[in-house]
C-alpha positions as CSV (number, residue, x, y, z in Angstrom):
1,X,152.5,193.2,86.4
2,X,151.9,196.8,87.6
3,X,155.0,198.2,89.7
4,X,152.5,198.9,92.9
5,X,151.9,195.5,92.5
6,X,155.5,194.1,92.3
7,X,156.2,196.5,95.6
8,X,153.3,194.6,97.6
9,X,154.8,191.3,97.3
10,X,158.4,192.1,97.2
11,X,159.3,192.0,101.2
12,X,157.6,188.6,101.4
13,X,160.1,187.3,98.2
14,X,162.7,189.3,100.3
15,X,162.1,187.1,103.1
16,X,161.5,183.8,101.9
17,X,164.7,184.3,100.7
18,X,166.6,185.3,103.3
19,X,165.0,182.2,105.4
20,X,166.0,179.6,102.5
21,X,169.6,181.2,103.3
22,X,169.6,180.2,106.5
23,X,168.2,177.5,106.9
24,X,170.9,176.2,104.6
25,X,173.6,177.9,106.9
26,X,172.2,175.4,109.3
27,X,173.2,172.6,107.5
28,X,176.9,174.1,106.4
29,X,177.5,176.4,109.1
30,X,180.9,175.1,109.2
31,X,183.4,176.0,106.5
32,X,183.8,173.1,104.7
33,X,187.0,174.2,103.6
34,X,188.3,174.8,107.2
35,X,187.2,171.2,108.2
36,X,189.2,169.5,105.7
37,X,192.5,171.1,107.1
38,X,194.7,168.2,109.1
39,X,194.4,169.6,112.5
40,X,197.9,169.9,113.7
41,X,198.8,168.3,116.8
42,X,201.9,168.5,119.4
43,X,203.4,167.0,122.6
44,X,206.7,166.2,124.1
45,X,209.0,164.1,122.2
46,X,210.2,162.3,125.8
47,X,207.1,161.8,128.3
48,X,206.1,158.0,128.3
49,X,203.5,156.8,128.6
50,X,201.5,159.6,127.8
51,X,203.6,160.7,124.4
52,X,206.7,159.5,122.9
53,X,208.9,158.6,120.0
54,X,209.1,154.6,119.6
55,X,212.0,153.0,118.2
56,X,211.2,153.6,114.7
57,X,211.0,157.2,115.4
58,X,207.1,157.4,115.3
59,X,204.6,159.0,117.8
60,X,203.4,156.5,120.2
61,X,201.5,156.7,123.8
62,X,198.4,157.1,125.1
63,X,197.8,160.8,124.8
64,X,198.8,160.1,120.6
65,X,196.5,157.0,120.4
66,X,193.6,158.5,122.1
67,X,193.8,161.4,119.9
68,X,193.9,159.6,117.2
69,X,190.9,158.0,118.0
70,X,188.7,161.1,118.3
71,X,190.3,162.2,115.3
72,X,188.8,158.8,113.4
73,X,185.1,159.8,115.6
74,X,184.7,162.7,114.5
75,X,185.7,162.2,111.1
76,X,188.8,164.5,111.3
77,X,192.9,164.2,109.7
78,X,195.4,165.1,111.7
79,X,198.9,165.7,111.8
80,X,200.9,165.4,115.0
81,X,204.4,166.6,116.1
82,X,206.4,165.7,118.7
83,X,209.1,167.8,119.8
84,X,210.6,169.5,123.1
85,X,207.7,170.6,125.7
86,X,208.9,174.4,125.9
87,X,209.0,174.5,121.7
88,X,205.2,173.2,121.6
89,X,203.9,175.6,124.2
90,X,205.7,178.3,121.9
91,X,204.0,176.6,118.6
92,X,200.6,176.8,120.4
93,X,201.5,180.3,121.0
94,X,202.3,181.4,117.4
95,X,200.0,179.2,115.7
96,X,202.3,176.3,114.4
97,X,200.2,173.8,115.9
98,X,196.4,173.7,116.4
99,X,196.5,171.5,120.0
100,X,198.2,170.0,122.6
101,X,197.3,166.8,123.2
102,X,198.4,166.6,126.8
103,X,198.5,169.8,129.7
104,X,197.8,169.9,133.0
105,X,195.1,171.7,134.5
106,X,196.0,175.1,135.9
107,X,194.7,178.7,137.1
108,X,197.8,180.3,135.7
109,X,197.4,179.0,132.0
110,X,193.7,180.1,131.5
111,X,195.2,183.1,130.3
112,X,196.8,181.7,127.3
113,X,194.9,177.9,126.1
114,X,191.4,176.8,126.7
115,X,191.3,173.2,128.2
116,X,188.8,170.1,127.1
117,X,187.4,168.1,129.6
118,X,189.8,166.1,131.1
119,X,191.1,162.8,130.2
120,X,193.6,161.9,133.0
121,X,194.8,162.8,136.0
122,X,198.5,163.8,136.4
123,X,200.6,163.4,140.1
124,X,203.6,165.6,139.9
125,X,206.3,164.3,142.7
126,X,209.5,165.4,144.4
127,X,212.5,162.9,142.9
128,X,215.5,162.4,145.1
129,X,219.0,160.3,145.7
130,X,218.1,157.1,148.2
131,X,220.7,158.8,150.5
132,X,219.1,162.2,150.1
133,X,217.3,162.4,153.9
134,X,216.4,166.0,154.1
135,X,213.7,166.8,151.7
136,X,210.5,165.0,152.6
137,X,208.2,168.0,151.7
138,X,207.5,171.4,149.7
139,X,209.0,173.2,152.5
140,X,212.1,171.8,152.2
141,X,213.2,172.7,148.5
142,X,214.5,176.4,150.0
143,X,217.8,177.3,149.1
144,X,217.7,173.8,147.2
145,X,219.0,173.1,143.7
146,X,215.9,171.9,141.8
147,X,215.4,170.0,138.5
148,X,212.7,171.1,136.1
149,X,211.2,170.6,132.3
150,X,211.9,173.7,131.3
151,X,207.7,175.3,130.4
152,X,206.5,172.3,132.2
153,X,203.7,172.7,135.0
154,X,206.3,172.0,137.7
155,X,208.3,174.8,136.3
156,X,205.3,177.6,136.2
157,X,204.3,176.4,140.0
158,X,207.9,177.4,141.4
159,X,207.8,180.6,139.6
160,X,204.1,181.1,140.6
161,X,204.9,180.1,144.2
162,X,208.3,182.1,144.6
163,X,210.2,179.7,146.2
164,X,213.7,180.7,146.8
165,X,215.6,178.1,145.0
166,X,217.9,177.1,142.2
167,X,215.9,176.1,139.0
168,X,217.6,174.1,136.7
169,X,216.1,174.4,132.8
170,X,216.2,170.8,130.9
171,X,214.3,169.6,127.6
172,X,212.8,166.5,128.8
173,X,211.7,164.4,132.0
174,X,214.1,161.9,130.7
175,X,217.0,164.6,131.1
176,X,216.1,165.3,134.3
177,X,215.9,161.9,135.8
178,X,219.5,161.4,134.1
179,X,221.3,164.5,136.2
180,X,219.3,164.1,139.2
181,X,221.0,160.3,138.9
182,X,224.2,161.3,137.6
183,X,225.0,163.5,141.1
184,X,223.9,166.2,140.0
185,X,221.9,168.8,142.6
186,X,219.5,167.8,144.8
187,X,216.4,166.6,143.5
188,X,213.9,167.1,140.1
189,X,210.2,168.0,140.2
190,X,208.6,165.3,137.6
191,X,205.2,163.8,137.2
192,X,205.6,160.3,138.8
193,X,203.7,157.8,136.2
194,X,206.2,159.0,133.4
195,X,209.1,158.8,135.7
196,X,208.3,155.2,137.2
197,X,207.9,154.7,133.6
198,X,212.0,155.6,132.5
199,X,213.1,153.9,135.6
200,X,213.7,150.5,133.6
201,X,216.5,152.5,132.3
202,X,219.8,150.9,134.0
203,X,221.0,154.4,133.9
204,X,218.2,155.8,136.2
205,X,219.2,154.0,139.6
206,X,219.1,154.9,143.2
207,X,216.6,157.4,142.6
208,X,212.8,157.6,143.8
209,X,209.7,159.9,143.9
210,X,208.7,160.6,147.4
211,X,205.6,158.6,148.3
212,X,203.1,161.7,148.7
213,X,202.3,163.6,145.6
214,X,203.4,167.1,145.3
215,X,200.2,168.3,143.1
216,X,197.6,166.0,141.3
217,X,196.2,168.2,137.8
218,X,193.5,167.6,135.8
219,X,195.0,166.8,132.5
220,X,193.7,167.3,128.7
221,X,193.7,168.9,124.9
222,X,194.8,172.2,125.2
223,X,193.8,174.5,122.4
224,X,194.8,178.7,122.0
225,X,192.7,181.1,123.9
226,X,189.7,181.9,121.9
227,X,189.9,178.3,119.8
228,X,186.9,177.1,121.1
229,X,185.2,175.7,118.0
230,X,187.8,173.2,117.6
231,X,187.8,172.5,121.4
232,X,183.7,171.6,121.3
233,X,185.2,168.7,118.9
234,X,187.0,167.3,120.7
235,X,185.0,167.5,123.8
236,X,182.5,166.0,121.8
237,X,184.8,162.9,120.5
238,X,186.2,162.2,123.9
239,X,182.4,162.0,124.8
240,X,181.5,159.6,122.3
241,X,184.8,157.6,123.1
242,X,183.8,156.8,126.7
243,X,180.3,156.2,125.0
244,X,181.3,153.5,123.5
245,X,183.9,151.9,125.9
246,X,187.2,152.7,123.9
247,X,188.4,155.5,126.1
248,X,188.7,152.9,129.0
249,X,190.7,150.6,126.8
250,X,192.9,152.5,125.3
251,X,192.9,154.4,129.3
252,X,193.9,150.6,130.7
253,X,196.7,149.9,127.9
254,X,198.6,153.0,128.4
255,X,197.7,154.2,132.1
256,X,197.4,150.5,133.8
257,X,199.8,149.4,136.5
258,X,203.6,149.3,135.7
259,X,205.7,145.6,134.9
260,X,205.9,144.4,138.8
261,X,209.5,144.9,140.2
262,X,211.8,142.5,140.9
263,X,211.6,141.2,144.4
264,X,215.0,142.5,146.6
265,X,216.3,140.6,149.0
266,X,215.2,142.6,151.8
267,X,211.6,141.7,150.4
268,X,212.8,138.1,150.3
269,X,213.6,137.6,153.6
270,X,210.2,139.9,154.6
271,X,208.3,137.5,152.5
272,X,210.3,134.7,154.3
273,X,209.2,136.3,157.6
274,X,205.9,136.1,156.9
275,X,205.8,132.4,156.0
276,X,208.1,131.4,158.7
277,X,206.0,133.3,161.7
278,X,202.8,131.5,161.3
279,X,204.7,128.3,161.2
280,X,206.2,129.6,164.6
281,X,202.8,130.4,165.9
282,X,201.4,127.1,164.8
283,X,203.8,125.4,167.0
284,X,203.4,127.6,170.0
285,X,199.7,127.0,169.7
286,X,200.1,123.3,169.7
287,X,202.2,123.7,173.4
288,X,199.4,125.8,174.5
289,X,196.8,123.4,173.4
290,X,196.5,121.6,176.6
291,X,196.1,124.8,178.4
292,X,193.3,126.3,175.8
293,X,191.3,123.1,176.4
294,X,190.2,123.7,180.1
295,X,189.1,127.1,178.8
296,X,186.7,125.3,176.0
297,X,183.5,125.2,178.6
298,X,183.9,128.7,179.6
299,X,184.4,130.0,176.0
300,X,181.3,127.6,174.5
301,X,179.0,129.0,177.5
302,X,180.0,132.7,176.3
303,X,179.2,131.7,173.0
304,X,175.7,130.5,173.2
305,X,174.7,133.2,175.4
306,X,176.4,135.8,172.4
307,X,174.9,133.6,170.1
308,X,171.3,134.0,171.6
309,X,171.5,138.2,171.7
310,X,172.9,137.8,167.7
311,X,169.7,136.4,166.7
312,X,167.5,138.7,168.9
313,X,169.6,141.3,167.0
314,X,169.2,140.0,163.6
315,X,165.3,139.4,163.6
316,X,165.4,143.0,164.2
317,X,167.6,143.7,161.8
318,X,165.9,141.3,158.9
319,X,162.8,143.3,159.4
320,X,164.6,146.4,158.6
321,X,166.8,144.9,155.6
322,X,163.4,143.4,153.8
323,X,162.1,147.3,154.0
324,X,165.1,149.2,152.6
325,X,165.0,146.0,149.9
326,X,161.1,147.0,148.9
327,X,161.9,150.3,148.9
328,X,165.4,149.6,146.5
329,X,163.5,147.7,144.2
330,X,161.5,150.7,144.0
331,X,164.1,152.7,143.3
332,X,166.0,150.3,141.0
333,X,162.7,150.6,138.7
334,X,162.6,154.2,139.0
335,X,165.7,154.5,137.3
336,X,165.9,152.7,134.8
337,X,162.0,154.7,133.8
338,X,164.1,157.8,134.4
339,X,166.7,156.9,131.8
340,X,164.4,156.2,129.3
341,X,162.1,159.1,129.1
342,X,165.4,161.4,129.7
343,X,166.8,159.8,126.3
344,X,163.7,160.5,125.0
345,X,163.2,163.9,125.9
346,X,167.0,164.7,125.0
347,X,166.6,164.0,121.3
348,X,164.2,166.7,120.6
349,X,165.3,169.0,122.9
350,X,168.7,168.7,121.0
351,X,167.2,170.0,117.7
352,X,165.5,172.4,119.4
353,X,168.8,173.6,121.0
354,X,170.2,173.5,117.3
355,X,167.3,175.5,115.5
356,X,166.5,178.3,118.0
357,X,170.2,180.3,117.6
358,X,170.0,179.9,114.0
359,X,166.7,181.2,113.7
360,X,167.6,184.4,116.0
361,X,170.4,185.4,114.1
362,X,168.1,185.2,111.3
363,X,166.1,187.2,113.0
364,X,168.7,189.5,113.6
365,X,170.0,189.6,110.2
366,X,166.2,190.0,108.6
367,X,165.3,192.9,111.5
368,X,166.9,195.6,109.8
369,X,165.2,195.0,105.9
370,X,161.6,194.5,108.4
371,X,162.4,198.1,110.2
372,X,163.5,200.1,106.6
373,X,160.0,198.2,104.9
374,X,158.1,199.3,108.0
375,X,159.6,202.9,108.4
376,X,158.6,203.5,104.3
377,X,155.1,202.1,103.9
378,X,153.9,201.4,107.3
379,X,152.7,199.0,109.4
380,X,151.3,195.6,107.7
381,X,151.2,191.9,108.5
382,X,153.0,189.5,109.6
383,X,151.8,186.3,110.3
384,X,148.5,186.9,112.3
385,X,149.6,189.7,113.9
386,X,150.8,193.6,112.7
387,X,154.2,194.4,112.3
388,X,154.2,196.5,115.0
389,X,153.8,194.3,117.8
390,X,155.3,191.4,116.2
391,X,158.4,193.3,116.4
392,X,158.6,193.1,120.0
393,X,157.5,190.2,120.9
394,X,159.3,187.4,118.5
395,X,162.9,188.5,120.0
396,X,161.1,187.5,123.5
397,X,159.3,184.6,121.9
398,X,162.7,183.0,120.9
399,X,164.4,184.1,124.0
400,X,161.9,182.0,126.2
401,X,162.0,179.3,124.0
402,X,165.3,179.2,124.3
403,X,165.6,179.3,128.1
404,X,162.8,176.8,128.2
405,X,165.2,174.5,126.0
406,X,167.7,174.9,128.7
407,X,164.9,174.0,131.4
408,X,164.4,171.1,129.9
409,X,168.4,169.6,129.1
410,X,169.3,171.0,133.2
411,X,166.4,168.6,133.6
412,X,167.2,165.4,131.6
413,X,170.3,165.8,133.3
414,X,169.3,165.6,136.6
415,X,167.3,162.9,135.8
416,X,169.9,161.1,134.6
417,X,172.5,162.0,137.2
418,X,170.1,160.4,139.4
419,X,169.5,157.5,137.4
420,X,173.7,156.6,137.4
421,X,175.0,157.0,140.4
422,X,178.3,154.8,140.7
423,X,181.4,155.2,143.1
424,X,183.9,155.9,140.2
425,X,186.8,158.7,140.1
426,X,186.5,159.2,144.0
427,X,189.9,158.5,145.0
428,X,191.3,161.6,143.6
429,X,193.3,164.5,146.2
430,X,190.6,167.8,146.1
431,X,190.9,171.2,147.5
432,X,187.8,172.1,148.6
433,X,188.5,176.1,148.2
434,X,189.1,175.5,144.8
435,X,186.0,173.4,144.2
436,X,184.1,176.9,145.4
437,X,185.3,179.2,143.5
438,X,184.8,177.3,139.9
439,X,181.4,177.1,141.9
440,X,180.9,180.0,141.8
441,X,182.1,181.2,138.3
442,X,179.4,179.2,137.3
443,X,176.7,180.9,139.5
444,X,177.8,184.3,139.4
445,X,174.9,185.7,137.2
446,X,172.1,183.6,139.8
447,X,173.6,185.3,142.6
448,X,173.9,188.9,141.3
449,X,170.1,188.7,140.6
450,X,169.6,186.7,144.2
451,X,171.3,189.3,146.1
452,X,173.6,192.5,146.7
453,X,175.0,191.0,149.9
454,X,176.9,188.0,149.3
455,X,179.9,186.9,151.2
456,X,182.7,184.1,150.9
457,X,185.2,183.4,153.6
458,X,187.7,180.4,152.6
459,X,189.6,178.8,155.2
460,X,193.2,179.2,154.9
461,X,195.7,176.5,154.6
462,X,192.0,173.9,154.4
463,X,192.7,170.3,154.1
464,X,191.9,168.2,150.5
465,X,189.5,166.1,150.8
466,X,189.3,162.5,148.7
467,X,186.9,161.9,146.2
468,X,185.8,163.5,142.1
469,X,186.0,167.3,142.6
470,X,183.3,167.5,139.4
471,X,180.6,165.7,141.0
472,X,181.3,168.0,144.5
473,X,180.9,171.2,142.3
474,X,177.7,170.2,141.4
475,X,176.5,169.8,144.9
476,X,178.1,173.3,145.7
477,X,176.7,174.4,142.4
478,X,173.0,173.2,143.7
479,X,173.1,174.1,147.0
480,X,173.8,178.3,146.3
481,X,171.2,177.8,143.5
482,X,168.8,176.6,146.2
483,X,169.9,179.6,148.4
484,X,169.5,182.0,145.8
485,X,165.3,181.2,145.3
486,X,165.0,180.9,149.4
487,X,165.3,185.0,149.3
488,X,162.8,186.9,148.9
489,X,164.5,190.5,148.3
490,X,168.0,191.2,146.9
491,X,168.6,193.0,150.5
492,X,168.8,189.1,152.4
493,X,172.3,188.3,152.2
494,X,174.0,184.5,151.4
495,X,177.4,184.1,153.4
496,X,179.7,181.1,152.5
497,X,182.9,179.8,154.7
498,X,184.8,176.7,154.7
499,X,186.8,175.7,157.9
500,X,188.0,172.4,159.4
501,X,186.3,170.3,161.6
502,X,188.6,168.4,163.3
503,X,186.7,166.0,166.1
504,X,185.2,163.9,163.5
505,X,188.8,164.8,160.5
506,X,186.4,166.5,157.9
507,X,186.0,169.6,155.5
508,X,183.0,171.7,156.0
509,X,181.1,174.1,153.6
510,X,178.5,176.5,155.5
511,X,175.6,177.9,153.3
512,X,173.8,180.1,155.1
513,X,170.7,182.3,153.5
514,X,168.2,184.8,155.2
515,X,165.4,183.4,153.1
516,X,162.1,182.2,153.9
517,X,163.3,179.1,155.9
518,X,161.5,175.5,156.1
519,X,159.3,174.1,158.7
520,X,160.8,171.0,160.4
521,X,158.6,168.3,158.3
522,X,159.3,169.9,155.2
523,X,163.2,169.4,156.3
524,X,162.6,166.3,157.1
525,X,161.6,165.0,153.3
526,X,163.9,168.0,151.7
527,X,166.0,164.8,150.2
528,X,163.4,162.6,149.1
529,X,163.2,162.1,144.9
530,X,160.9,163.9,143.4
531,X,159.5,166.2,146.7
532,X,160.1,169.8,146.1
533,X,158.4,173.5,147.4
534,X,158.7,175.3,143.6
535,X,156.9,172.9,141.8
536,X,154.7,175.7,140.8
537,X,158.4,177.6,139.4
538,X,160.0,174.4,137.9
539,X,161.5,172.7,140.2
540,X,161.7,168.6,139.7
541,X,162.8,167.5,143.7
542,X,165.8,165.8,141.8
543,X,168.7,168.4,143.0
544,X,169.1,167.6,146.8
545,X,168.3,164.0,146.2
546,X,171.2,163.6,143.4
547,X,173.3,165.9,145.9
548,X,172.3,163.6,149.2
549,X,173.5,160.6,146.6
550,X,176.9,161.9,145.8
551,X,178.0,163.2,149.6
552,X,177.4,159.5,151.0
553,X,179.5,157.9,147.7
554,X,181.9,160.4,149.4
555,X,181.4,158.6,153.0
556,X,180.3,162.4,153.4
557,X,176.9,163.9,154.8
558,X,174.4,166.9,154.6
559,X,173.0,168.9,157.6
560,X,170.4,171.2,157.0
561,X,169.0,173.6,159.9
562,X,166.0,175.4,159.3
563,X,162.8,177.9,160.5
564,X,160.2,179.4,159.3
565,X,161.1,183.1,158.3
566,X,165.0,182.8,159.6
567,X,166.6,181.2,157.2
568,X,168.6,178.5,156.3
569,X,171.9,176.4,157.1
570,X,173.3,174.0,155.3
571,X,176.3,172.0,156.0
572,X,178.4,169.6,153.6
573,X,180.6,167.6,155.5
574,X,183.5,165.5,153.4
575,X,186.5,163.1,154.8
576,X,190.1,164.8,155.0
577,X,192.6,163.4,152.4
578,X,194.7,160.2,154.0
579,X,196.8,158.0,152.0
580,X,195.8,154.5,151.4
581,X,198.7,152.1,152.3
């Protein structure tokens, strides 16, 4: 074969190779090596239920068997250790162990671990003497001699917080439940399920948690900054366990409520009170029977006539009922289409998520070899089209295909948000302020390209509000995004607050955007399923409906004000924290 020949062909055998290269990268683009390794795993050594040494000397607890189970999932061997809290934090740190199986949720350690998505919810309380009468609150541990797990959470928010108290450093929860009984200073800040927990000890009496929590924490697997490839697996096993129901069994074993108490004898004669009083009221209301009889007639006759306005009331009422029914059953079958074509859609789409990164790195990596070939014999083709344009144009070709991909999951997730609404997870303690600004990490690109004149004003010292602060972020999340396409120039500006309202005890979140504004019967239907104004950009009319959804599962609501040309309002409105006796 003639050399000008061989130098013809020779960048197509160049690239056929390189392609066969990476399309088998696809397939192994883990080290298979790496993946056999025993992933090493720590917790504390002392913090039932979560994770523990049994009587045999073997890691038990929930935090140990649900890892254990994403470890089996995910087709993974791991080896966990169990030790003092402070000496795991420190072999995360150096690299002894791979994860932590169990850490709460906080600003302050962002810096040093990545956190999964979380898999419990962690109350940390104040823990005093029954005769201790003075500290009730936060504000009352100044100038206080304070008990805490020396690197735990509790330990990190007293440092973080700079309150002017005594710390005093101990291993475990266990130890500090023993000194705070034993006499010793003047309370200990502990997470209350482990602590209820140790209290069956004999040795831990007279002692309690106070009956508001001091923080509640998001709590997870924690891996080393930067660790985020073995993080994505177990995100993804943790997904697959509540897939398939596990998560809340082994969730219910572990985290269930704790063996009743025995009953004191001040509860005794409460209980005794109880019975004895109706019996007492029985027998007054036979003496008063004689009296309550010449009062029958009068009573009957206000009956009938109560009677007579219920019914009016309830034909009214049973026409409205049998058209919010038609239009549920609507809805009912709406959903359970929208699930279906959602799975449908997903599995595709997830391959084509898969495929499109690969093949722009190998883009990347086969760019260069294209350029030198191009640069020493000139242009020539590639597929239909020359060199020279296709240069250009397949980085942008892969790019929208790529965002397209991401059109389409942000979709298939909406639709199935709206197709599974439930009222699960909404009793948890939320700060509002907080829900905002993880908000608005999220949206922070959106809103530089939106606008230059953005503004946030948080309200200080803002109330929590009850409910699942995940599901309120994506409501925050969707209504800037909404704000964002109302402008028209990045010269209108978006302003955010929060403040209190307190005639009717709620939270509120103000939205306001100088945009083009709505007409009032556009306002009217903004929440329906499925009715939007950017049809023509993408839009599906699925955000504010979902959004609408999850504010009333919140007892919650959504005020929108509106006009042409001037803008938009928006106002979420969601219940103050109270606890639930």
């Amino acid at each position: 074969m003639h050399s000008s020949n061989l130098k013809k062909i020779f960048p197509s055998i160049l690239i056929i190779t390189l392609l066969i290269g990476f399309s088998s990268a696809i397939v192994f683009a883990e080290d298979p090596a790496q993946l056999d390794l025993p992933v090493r795993i720590g917790g504390d050594y002392n913090y039932p239920p979560y994770e523990y040494l049994d009587q045999d000397g073997l890691p038990t607890g929930y935090n140990v068997e649900l890892s254990q189970a994403v470890a089996r999932v995910m087709g993974m061997e791991i080896n966990i250790q169990l030790g003092s809290w402070g000496e795991m934090r420190q072999a995360l740190e150096r690299g002894d162990v791979d994860l932590l199986m169990g850490m709460a949720h906080t600003k302050e350690r962002l810096d040093e671990v990545e956190f999964s998505i979380p898999h419990a919810k962690v109350h940390q309380s104040i823990w005093i003497r029954d005769d201790n009468k003075t500290i009730r609150s936060i504000k009352d541990l100044a100038g206080k001699e304070i008990i805490v797990m020396k690197g735990s959470v509790m330990h990190d928010y007293m440092l973080d917080n700079e309150i002017t108290a005594d710390l005093f450093m101990v291993q475990t929860l266990a130890d500090a439940l023993r000194l705070l009984a034993s006499g010793h200073h003047d309370c200990a800040l502990v997470a209350k399920l482990p602590g209820e927990y140790l209290l069956t000890d004999s040795t831990l009496s007279h002692i309690h948690p106070i009956a508001r929590p001091l923080v509640a924490q998001d709590y997870g697997f924690a891996v080393k900054k930067g660790n985020l490839e073995l993080l994505a697996r177990f995100n993804e096993g943790l997904s697959l366990l509540k897939k398939s129901g596990e998560y809340r069994q082994i969730r219910e074993k572990w985290l269930g409520v704790l063996q009743p108490e025995p009953i004191s004898w001040k509860n005794f004669i409460r209980y005794g009170a109880l019975i004895i009083g109706p019996l007492m009221l029985v027998l007054i209301a036979f003496a008063l029977w004689s009296w309550t009889l010449r009062r029958q007639v009068f009573l009957r006759t206000a009956e009938l006539e109560r009677e007579i306005a219920e019914r009016m009331r309830s034909a009214e009422e049973l026409q409205i009922r049998q058209k919010q029914l038609l239009h549920a059953d609507k809805m009912t079958s709406l959903g359970v289409l929208v699930a279906g074509v959602a799975h449908e859609i997903n599995n595709p789409n997830g391959l084509i998520q898969l495929s499109l990164p690969q093949l722009r790195k190998a883009h990347q990596s086969i760019e260069p070899i294209l350029e030198s070939y191009y640069r020493q014999h000139g242009d020539f083709k590639l597929g239909w089209f020359d060199y020279s344009r296709m240069r250009q144009e397949i980085p942008k070709m892969l790019e929208e295909m790529l965002e397209s991909s991401n059109r389409i999951k942000r979709i298939v997730e909406d639709l199935k948000d709206f197709a599974r609404r439930n009222d699960s997870g909404l009793d948890d303690m939320v700060d509002l302020n907080d829900i905002i600004r993880s908000a608005l990490r999220l949206v922070d690109n959106a809103l530089r390209k939106a606008t230059r004149h953005f503004q946030a004003d948080y309200a200080p010292d803002l109330p929590c509000f009850r409910g699942n602060g995940h599901r309120i972020e994506q409501v925050v999340v969707n209504l800037i995004l909404n704000a964002c396409q109302a402008l028209t120039s990045v010269d209108q500006a978006i302003e955010l607050r929060t403040y209190e309202q307190q005639d009717d005890n709620m939270v509120v979140l103000e939205v306001r955007d100088q945009g083009c504004g709505l007409d009032e019967d556009t306002l009217r239907r903004i929440t329906d399923p499925f009715f939007t104004t950017k049809r023509e950009t993408g839009g599906t009319g699925l955000g504010l409906s979902v959004s609408e959804g999850i504010v009333k599962d919140h007892l919650g609501r959504l005020e929108f004000s509106s006009q042409p040309g001037q803008g938009m309002v928006v106002r979420l409105l969601l219940p103050i924290y109270e606890e639930r006796h």
